[in-house]
C-alpha positions as CSV (number, residue, x, y, z in Angstrom):
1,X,-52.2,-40.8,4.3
2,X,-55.5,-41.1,2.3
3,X,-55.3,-44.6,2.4
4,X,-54.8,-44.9,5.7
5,X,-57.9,-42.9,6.1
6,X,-59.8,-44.9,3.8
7,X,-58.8,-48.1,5.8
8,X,-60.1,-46.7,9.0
9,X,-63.1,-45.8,7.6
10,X,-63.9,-49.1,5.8
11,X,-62.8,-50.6,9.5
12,X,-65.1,-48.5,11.4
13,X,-68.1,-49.6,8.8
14,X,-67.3,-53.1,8.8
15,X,-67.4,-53.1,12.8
16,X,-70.3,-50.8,12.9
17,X,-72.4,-52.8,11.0
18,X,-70.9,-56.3,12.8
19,X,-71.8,-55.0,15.8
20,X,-75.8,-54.0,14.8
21,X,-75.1,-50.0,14.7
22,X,-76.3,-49.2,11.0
23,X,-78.5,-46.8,12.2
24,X,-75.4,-45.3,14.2
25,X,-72.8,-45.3,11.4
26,X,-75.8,-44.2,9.1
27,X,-76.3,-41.1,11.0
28,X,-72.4,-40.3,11.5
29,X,-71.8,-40.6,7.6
30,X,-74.5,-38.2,6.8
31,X,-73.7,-35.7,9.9
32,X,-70.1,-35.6,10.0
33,X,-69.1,-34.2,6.6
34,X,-71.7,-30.9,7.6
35,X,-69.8,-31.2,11.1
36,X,-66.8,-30.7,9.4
37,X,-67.9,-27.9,6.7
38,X,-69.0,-25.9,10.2
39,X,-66.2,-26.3,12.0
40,X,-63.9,-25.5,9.1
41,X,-65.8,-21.9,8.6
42,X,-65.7,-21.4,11.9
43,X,-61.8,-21.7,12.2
44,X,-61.1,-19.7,9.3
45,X,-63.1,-16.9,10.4
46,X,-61.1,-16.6,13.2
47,X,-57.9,-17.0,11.6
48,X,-59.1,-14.3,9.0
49,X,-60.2,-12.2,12.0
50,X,-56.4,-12.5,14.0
51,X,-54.5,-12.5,10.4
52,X,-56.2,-9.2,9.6
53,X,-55.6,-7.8,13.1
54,X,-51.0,-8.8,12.7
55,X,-51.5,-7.1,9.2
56,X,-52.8,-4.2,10.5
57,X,-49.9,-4.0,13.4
58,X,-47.5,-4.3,11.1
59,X,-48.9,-1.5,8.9
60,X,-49.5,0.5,11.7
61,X,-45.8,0.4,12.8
62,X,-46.8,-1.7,16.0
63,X,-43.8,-4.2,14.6
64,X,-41.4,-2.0,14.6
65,X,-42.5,-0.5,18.6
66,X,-42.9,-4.4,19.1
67,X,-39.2,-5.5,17.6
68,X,-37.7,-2.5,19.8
69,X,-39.4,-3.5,22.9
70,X,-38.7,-7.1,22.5
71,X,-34.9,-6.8,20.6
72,X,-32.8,-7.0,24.3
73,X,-34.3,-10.7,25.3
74,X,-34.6,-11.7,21.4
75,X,-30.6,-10.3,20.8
76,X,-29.8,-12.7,23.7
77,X,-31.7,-15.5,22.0
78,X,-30.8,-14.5,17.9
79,X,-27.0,-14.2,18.4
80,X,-25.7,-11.8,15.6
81,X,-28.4,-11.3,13.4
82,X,-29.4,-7.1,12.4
83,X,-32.0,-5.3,14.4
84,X,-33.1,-3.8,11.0
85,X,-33.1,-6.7,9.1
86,X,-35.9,-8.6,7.3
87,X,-35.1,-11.6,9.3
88,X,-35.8,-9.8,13.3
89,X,-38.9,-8.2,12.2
90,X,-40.5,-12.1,10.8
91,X,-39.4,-13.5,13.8
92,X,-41.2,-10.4,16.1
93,X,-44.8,-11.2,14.0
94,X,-44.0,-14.7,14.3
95,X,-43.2,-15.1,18.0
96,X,-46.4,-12.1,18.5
97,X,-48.6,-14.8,16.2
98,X,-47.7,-17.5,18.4
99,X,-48.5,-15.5,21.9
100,X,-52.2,-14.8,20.3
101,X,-52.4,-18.7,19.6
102,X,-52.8,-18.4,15.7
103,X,-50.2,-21.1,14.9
104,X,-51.8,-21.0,11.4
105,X,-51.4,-17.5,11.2
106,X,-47.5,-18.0,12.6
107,X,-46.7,-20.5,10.2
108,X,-46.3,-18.2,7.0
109,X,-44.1,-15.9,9.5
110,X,-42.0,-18.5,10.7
111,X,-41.2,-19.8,6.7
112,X,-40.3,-16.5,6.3
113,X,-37.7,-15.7,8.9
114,X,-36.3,-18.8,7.8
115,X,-35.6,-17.5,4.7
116,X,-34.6,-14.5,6.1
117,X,-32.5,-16.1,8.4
118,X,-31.0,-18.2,5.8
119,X,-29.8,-15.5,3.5
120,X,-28.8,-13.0,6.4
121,X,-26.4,-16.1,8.1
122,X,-25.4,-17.5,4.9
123,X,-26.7,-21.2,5.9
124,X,-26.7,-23.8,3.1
125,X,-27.1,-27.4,4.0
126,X,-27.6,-27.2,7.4
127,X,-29.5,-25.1,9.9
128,X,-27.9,-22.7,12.1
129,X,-28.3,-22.2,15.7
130,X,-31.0,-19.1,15.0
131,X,-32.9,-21.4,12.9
132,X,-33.2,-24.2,14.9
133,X,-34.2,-21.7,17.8
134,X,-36.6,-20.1,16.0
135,X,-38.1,-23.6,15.3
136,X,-37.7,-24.4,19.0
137,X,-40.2,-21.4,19.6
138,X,-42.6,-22.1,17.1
139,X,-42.8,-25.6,18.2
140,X,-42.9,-24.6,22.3
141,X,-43.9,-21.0,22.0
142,X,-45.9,-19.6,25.2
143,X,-49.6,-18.4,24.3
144,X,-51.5,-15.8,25.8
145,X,-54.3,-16.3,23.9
146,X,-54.9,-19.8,22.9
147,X,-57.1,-18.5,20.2
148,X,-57.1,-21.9,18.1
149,X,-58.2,-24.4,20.7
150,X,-60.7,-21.5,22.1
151,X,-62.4,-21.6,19.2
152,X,-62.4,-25.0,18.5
153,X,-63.9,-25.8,22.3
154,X,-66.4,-23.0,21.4
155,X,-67.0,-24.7,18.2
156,X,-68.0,-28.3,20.5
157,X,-70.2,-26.4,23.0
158,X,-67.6,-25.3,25.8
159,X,-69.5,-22.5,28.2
160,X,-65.7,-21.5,28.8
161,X,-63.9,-22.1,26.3
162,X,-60.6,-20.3,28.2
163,X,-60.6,-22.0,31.1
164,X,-57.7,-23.9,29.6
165,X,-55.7,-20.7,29.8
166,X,-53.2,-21.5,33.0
167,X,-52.7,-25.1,32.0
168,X,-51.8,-23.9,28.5
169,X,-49.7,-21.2,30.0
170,X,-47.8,-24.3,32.8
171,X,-47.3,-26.6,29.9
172,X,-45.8,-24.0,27.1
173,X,-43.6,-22.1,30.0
174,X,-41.8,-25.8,30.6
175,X,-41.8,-26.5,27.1
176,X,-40.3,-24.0,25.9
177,X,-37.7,-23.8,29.0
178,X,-36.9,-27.5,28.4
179,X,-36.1,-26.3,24.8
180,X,-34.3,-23.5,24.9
181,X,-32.1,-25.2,27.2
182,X,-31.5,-27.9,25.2
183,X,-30.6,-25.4,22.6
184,X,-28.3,-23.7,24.8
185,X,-26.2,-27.0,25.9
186,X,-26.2,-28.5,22.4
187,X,-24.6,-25.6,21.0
188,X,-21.9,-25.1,23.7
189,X,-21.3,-28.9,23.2
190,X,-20.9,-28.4,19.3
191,X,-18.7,-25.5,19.8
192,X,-16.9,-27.1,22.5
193,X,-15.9,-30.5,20.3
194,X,-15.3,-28.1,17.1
195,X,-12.5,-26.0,19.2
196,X,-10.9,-29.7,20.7
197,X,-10.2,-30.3,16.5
């Protein structure tokens, strides 16, 4: 990986200065590095802001109110896996993460209802259905708050940086329909073939 980004940016040089913009590769070289240093603090004070705000709700008891609100559609999707457990409480902060947009935030959550998930199923080489569902969520997860890109757009000068709220909505509503689906059919078709031996 860091070669390949050292070749791009000995390419990008070589075809800067070629093409008589020294001044213009000059001026990227020396601005993008303080570019990136800004946008980095930026992002990580929001992702301190929203990581400090799911510590606090899980503290506060708002996981539990959360995991009981939330248990009849998530026992539908986590097939046989305990209310109480370690595992169904991960999986509410990480699906809550997700539906604030803090996929950085959801990531640590998401490890840790794998684990979860691993030791409470008893899964060794191969994932079970509730992992590869949860994954399937993480990777498609609706987002009420597309926190991430918001700031990011607010970070490059966006007057709304929201705006992109319905198409984010349209586009992780299908995406995650598509793949729950595909969960769904794969699984019957597993179970199917594994009956006909």
């Amino acid at each position: 990986m860091t070669a390949f980004i050292c070749l791009s940016v000995l390419i990008a040089l070589i075809f800067g200065i070629a093409g008589n913009n020294t001044e213009a590769v000059s001026d990227a070289l020396l601005s993008s590095p303080q570019s990136a240093v800004e946008l980095t603090i930026k992002l990580l004070g929001a992702m301190a802001f929203w990581g400090g705000v799911m510590k606090v709700a899980e503290k506060s008891g708002l996981v539990n109110k959360l995991s009981k609100l939330s248990a009849p559609l998530l026992k539908r999707l986590f097939r046989g896996i305990d209310e109480n457990g370690e595992a169904f409480g991960a999986i509410v902060m990480n699906i809550t993460a997700n539906l604030m947009g803090l996929g950085n935030a959801a990531t640590p959550l998401g490890l840790k209802a794998i684990t979860a998930l691993a030791k409470e199923e008893n899964a060794k080489d191969s994932a079970t259905r509730n992992m590869i569902t949860l994954v399937v969520l993480n990777t498609a997860s609706i987002q009420f708050l597309p926190t991430t890109v918001a700031t990011l757009r607010q970070a490059h000068g966006s007057v709304n940086p929201m705006e992109i709220l319905p198409s984010v909505l349209f586009t992780s509503a299908v995406a995650l329909a598509v793949g729950l689906s595909l969960v769904f059919l794969l699984d019957k078709s597993k179970r199917g073939s594994e009956r006909i031996k």
